[in-house]
C-alpha positions as CSV (number, residue, x, y, z in Angstrom):
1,X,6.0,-9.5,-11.1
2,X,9.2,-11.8,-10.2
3,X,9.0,-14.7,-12.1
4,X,9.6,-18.3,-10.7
5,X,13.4,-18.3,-10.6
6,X,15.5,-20.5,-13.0
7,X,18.3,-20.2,-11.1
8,X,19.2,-23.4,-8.8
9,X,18.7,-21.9,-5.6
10,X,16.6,-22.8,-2.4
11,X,13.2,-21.2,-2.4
12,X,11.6,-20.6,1.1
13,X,7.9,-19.7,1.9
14,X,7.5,-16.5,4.3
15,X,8.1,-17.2,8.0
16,X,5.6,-15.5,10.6
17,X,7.2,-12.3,10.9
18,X,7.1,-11.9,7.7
19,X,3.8,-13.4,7.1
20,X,2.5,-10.7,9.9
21,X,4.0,-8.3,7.0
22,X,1.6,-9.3,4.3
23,X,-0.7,-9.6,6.5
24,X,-1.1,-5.9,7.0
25,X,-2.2,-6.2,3.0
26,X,-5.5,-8.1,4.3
27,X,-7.0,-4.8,5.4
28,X,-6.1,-2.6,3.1
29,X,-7.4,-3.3,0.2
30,X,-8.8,0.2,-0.8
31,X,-5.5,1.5,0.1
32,X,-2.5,-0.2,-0.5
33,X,-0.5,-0.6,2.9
34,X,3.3,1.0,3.0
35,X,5.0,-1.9,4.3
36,X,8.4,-0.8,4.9
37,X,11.4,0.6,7.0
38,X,12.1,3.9,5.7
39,X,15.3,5.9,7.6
40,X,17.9,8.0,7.6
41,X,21.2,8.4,9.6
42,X,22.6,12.3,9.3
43,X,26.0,12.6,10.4
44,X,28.7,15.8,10.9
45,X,31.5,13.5,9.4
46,X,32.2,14.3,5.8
47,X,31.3,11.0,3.5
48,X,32.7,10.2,0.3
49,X,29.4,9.0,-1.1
50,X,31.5,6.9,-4.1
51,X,33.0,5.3,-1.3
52,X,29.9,4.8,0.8
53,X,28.6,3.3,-2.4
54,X,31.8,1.0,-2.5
55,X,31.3,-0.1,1.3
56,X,27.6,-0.4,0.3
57,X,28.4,-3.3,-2.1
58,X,30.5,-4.8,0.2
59,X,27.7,-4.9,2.5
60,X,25.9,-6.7,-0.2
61,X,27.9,-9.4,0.4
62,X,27.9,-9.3,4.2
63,X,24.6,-8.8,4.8
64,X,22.7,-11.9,3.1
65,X,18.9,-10.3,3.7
66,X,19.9,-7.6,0.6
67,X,19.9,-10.3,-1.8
68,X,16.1,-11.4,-1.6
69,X,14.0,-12.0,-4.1
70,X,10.2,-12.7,-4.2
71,X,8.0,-13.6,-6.3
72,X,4.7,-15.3,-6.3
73,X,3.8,-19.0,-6.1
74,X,0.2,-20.6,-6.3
75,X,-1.0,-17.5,-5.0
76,X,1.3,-17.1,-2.2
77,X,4.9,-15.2,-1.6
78,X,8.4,-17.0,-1.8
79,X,11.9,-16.1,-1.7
80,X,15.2,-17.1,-2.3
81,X,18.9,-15.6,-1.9
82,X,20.4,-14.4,-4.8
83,X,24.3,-14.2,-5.5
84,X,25.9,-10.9,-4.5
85,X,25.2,-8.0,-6.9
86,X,26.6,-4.6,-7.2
87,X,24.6,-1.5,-7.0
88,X,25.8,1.7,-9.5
89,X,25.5,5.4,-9.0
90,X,23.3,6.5,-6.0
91,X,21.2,9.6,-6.3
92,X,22.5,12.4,-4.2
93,X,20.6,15.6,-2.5
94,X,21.5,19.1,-1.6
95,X,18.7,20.4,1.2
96,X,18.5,24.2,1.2
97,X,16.3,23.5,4.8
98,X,15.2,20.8,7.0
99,X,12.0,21.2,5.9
100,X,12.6,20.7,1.9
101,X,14.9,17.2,3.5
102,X,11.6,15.8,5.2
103,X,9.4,17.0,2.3
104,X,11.4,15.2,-0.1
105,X,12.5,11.8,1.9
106,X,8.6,11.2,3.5
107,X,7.7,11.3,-0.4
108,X,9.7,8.8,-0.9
109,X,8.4,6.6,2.3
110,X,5.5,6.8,1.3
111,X,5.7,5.5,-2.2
112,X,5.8,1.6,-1.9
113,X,8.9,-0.4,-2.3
114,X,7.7,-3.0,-5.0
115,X,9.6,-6.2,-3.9
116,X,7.1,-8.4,-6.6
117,X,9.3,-6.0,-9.3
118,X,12.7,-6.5,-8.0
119,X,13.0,-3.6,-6.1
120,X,13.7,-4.5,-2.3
121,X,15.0,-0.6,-0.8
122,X,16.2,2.5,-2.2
123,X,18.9,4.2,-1.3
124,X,19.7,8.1,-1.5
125,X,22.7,10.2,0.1
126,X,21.9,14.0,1.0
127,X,23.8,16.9,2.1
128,X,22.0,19.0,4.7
129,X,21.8,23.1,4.8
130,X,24.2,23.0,7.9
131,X,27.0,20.7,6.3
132,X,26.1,17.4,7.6
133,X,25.7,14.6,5.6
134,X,23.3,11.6,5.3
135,X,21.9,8.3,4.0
136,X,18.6,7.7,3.6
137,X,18.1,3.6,3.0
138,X,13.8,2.9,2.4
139,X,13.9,-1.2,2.6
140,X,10.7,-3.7,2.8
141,X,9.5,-4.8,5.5
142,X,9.8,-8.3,4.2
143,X,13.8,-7.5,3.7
144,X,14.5,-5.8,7.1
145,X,12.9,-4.8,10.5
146,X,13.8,-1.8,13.0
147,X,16.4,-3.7,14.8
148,X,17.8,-5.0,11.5
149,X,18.1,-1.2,9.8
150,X,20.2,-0.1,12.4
151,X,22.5,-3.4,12.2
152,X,22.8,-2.4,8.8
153,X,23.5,1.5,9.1
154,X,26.2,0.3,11.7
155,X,27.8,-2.1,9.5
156,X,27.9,-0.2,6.5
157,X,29.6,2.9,8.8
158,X,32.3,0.2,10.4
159,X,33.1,-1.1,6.4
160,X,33.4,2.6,5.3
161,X,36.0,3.1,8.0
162,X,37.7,0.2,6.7
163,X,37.7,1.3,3.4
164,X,38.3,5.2,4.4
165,X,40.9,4.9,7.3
166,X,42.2,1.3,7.4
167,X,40.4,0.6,10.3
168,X,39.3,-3.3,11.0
169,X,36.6,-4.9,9.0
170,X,33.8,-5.5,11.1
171,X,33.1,-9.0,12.3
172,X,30.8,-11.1,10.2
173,X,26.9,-10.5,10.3
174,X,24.6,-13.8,11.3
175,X,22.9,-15.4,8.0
176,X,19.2,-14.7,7.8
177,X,19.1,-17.7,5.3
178,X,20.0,-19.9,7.9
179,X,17.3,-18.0,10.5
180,X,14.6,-18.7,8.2
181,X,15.4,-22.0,8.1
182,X,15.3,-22.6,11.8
183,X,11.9,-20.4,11.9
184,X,10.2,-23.4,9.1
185,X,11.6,-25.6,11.6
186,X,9.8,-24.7,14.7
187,X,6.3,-23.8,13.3
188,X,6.7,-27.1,11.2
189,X,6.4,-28.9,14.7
190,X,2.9,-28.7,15.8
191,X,3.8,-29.9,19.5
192,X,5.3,-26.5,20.0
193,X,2.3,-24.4,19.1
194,X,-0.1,-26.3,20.7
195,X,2.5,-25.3,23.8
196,X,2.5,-22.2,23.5
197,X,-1.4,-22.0,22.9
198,X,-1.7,-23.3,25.9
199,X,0.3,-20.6,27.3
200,X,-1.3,-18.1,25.6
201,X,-4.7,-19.1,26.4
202,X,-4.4,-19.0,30.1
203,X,-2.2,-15.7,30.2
204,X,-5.0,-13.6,28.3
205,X,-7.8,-14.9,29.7
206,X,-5.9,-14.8,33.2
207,X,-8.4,-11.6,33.7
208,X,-10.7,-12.0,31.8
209,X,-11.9,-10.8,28.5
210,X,-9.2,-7.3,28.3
211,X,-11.2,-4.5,27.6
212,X,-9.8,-1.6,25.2
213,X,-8.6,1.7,26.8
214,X,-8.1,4.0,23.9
215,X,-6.2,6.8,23.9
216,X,-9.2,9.0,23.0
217,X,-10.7,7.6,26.0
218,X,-14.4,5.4,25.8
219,X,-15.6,7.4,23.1
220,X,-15.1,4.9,20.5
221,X,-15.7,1.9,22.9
222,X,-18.8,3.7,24.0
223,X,-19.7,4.7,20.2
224,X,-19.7,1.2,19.1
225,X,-21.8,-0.1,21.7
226,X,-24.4,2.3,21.3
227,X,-24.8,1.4,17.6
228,X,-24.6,-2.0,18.2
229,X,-26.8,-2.2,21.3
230,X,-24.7,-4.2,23.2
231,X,-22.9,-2.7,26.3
232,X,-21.2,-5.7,26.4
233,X,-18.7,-5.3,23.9
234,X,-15.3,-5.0,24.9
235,X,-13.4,-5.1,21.8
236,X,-14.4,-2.1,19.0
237,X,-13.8,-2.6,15.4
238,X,-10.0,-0.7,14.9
239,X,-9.2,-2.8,11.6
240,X,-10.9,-0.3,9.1
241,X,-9.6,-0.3,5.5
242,X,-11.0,2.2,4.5
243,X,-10.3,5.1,6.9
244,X,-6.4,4.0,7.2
245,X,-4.9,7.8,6.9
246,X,-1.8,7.7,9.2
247,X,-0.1,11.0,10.4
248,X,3.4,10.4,12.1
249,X,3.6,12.9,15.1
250,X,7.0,13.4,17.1
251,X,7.7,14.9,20.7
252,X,10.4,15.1,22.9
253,X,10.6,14.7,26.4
254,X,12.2,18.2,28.0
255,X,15.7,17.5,28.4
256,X,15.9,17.9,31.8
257,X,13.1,15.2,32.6
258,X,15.1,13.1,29.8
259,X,18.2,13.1,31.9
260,X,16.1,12.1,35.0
261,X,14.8,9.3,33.1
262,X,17.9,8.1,31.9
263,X,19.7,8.2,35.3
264,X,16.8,6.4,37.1
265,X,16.7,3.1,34.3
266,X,20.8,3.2,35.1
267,X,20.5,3.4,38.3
268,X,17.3,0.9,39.0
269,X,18.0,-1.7,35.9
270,X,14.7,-0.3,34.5
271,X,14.0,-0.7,30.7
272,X,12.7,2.3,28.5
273,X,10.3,-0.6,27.6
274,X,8.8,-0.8,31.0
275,X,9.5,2.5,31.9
276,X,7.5,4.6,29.1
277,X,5.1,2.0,28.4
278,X,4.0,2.3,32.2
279,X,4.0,6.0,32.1
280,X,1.6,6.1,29.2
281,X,-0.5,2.9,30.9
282,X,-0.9,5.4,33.5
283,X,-2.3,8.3,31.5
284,X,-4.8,5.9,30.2
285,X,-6.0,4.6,33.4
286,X,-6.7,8.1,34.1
287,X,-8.6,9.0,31.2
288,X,-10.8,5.9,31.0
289,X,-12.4,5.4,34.1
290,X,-9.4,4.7,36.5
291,X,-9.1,1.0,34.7
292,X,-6.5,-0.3,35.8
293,X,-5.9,-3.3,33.9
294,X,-4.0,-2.2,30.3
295,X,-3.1,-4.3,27.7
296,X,-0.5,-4.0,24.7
297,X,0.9,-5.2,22.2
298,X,4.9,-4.7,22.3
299,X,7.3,-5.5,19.6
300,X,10.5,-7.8,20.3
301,X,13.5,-7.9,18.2
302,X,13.3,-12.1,19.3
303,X,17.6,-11.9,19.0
304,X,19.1,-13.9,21.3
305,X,22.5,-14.7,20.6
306,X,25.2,-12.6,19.4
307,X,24.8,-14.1,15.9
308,X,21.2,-13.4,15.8
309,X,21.8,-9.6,17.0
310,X,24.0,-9.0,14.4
311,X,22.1,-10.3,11.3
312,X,19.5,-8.9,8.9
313,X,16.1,-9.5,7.9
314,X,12.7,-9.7,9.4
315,X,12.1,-11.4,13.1
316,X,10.6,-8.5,15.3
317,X,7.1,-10.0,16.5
318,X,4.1,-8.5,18.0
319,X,3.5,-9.9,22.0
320,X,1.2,-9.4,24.8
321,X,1.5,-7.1,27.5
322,X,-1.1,-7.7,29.7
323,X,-0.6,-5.6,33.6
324,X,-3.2,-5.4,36.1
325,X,-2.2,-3.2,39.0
326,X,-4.1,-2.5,41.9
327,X,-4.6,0.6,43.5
328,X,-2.1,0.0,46.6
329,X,0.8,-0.6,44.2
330,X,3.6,1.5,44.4
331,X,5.3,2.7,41.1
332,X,8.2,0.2,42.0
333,X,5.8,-2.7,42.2
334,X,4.0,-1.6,38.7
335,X,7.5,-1.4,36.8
336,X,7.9,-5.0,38.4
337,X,4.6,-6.0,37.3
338,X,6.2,-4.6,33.7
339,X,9.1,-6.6,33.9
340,X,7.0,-9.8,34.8
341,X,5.4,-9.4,31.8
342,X,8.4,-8.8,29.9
343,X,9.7,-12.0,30.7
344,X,6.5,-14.0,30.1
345,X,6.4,-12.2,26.5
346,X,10.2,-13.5,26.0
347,X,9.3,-16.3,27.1
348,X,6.9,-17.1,24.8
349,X,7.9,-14.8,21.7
350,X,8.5,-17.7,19.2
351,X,4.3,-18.5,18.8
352,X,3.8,-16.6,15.9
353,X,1.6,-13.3,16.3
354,X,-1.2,-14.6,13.4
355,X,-1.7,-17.8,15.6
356,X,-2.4,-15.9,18.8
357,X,-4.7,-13.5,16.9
358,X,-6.7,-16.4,15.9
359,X,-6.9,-17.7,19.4
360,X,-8.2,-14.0,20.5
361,X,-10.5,-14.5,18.1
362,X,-11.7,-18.1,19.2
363,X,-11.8,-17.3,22.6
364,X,-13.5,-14.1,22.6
365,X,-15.5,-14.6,19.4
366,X,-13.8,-11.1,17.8
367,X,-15.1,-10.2,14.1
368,X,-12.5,-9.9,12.3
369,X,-12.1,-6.3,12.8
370,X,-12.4,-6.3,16.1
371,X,-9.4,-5.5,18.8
372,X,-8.7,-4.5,22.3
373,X,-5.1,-3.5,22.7
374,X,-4.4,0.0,22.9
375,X,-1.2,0.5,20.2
376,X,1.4,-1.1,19.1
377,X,4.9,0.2,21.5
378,X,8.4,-0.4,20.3
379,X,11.6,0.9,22.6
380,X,14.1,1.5,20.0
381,X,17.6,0.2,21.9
382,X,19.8,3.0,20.3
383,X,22.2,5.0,22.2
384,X,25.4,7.3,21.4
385,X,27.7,4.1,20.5
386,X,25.5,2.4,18.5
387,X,26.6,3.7,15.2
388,X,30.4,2.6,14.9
389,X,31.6,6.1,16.9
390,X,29.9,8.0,14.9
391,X,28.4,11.2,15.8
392,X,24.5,11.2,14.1
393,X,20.9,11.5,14.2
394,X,18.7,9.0,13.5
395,X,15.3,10.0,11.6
396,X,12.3,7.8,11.0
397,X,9.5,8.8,8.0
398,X,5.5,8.3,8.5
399,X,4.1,5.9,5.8
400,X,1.3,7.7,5.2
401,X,-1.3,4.5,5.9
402,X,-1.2,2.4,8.7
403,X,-3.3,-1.1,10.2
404,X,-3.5,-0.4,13.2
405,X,-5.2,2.8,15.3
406,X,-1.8,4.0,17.0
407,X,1.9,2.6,16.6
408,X,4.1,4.3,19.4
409,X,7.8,4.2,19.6
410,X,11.0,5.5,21.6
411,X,14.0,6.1,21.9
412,X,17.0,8.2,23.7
413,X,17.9,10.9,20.6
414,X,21.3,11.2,20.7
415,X,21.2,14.2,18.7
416,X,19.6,16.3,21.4
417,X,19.9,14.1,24.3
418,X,16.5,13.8,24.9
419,X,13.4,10.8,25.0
420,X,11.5,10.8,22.0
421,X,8.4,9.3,21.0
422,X,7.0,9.0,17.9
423,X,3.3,8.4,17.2
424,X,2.3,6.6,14.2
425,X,-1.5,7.3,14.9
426,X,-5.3,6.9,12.5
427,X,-6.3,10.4,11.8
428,X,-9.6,9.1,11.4
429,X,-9.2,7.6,15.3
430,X,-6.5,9.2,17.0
431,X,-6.7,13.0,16.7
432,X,-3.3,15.1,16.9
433,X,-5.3,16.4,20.7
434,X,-5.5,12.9,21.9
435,X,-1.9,12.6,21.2
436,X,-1.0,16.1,22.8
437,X,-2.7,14.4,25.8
438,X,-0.9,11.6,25.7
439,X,2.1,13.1,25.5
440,X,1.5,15.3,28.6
441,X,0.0,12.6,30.7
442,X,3.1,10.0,29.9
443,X,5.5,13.7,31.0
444,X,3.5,13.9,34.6
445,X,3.4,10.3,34.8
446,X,6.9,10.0,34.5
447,X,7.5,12.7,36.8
448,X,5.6,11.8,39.5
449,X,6.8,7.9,39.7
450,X,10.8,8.8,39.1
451,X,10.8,11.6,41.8
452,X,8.8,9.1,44.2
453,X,8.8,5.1,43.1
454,X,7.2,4.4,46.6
455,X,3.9,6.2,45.5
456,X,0.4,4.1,45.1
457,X,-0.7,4.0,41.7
458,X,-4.0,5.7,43.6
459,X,-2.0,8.7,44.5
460,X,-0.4,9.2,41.4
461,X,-3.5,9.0,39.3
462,X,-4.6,11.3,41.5
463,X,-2.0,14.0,40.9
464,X,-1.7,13.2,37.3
């Protein structure tokens, strides 16, 4: 374990995102959770991996989030910046099949990143069996989030280019040190959570208790009231430590469908957050009794300048999405229904996510394993440019264990062109048929509503 540092640097506690992090450790205690961001970016360009290491030190230096270090403190986690450090020789791979690559790298995702031992990410750098090239980078989830990762993979591409061809160095990346200190700030003013509990409280209980449409359909809802007696209950018990076994299953939307989909958030100012989410709210309605009132929980990046955008570290935050259609809705006025609640969530996306699950719990007297959201939905905003130029393929590992019952994202794959969604889903919950189901149901949804947005949601539950 990190000891108390000697050196005379500031020392922060966690902020909420962060804190949401560890939090994850609460229910796991027979299993250890895998809290981090394990990737790779595979690209056709040859690398010189000693000067990707070179660029990688650089980035050291750039990117302030690599130089954390935690340690423990009166029982609780704190962190400070360290001075910029250089990394040696990087292990590199030779794949003789996709298959051996994934073997190899998810072994390695799912081995925890022991940040209390002053290890924050490991990094590896692969050759592929058809002469591309990669870099896998497995950092904590303390150090980085989603939206960070692929600051970083961009960065560290744009500094090899400096170092390789000449090219400019890359503007400056935003200081998380100086995010975390505007985080302490705002939850250190107790006027602005009492705000936003406010706002909170009247936006989920808006429509009453929500009740939990599962992917599996009522079964579990159904199961749980039966052995409790209560048909009352509208929240089952999800939060199981024990029975955390997570299998990460990936599909693709058929390209041609893809391309449809593309064209029509273009040509409509749609988001592939509304968009998807919707599609897969529909599939749900259908398979649990035509409900029609869904609820998420949707993760936002919470950048809002340019600054922000372009920093490191840990800020993504878990929100409410909360959409009750009616059955005379067109498809146009549910994806504006979406975006309503896409606003309210930005809105409001600074009340940190351990605070509102509190209030769910007050208001609706929860037990503390006890949820009604459906998954967890990320829309990962990558697209052909978003790597420096380069030409790549992003690839994502499954940790093995996961909190919660399902964790969905997606994303445009600019390797193949096509939407792809990934489920992070509970074996012991979520079966790989439910997410089969899914999948198809979220296909005909979409198909349906882009080839006629002026359809009732009635009519297109009933096709579906």
């Amino acid at each position: 374990m990190t000891k108390m540092p000697s050196v005379n640097k500031p020392v922060y506690p966690l902020i909420p995102p962060q804190e949401m992090i560890q939090y994850m450790l609460k229910y796991s205690f027979f299993h250890k959770q895998v809290t981090q961001i394990p990737d790779s970016i595979i690209v056709t360009k040859k690398i010189d991996f000693n000067k990707m290491t070179e660029a990688f030190n650089i980035e050291i230096e750039r990117n302030d989030c690599l130089r954390l270090c935690f340690f423990k403190r009166n029982g609780k986690i704190m962190q400070y910046f360290r001075d910029p450090y250089r990394i040696g020789n990087v292990p590199v791979y030779e794949f003789g099949s996709d298959e051996e690559r994934d073997k190899v790298l998810t072994a390695d995702a799912q081995t925890p990143v022991r940040m209390l031992k002053g290890e924050i990410f490991r990094l590896k750098y692969f050759k592929t069996h058809d002469g591309r090239y990669g870099i896998y980078f497995n950092v904590h989830h303390l150090v980085m989030d989603n939206a960070a990762a692929f600051v970083f993979f961009s960065d560290l591409l744009a500094v090899y280019d400096h170092i390789t061809e000449g090219k400019p160095m890359p503007k400056p990346l935003g200081s998380y040190e100086e995010r975390i200190k505007k985080e302490l700030a705002y939850v250190e003013n107790k006027s602005n959570l009492d705000k936003e509990k406010k706002a909170y409280t009247e936006y989920i209980t808006k429509n009453g208790e929500p009740l939990y449409l599962g992917v599996e359909g009522p079964k579990l809802l159904e199961a749980e009231r039966r052995k409790k007696k209560d048909p009352s209950i509208m929240a089952p018990s999800l939060f199981d430590p024990i029975h955390d076994k997570a299998e990460l299953t990936k599909r693709m939307v058929p390209l041609e469908l893809s391309e449809k989909v593309f064209k029509f958030m273009e040509d409509n100012n749609v988001s592939g957050e509304c968009l998807v989410q919707l599609a897969m709210r529909f599939h749900l309605s259908k398979i649990n009794n035509g409900h029609l009132d869904t609820y998420f929980i949707s993760l936002c990046n919470r950048r809002r300048t340019l600054p922000e955008k372009r920093s490191g570290g840990t800020v993504t935050a878990p929100l409410p999405w909360r959409v009750h259609l009616e059955e005379d809705d067109t498809f146009s006025d549910a994806l504006g229904k979406m975006a309503e609640a896409q606003v309210w969530a930005f809105r409001h996306m600074d009340y940190p996510y351990l605070e509102y699950r509190d209030l769910q719990r007050e208001l609706f007297n929860y037990s503390a394993a006890a949820a009604s959201s459906t998954m967890m939905f990320s829309w990962l905003p990558i697209d052909e440019k978003s790597m420096n130029g380069w030409d790549y393929e992003y690839v994502g590992y499954g940790l093995g264990r996961y909190i919660m019952v399902l964790y969905t994202f997606a994303m445009k794959d600019v390797h193949s062109g096509c939407l792809k969604i990934s489920y992070l889903h509970r074996t012991k919950f979520v079966s790989i048929e439910d997410i089969e189901s899914l999948h198809r149901g979220t296909i005909k949804a979409l198909e349906i509503g882009i080839s006629n947005p002026n359809i009732t949601v009635k009519e297109l539950l009933k096709k579906m």
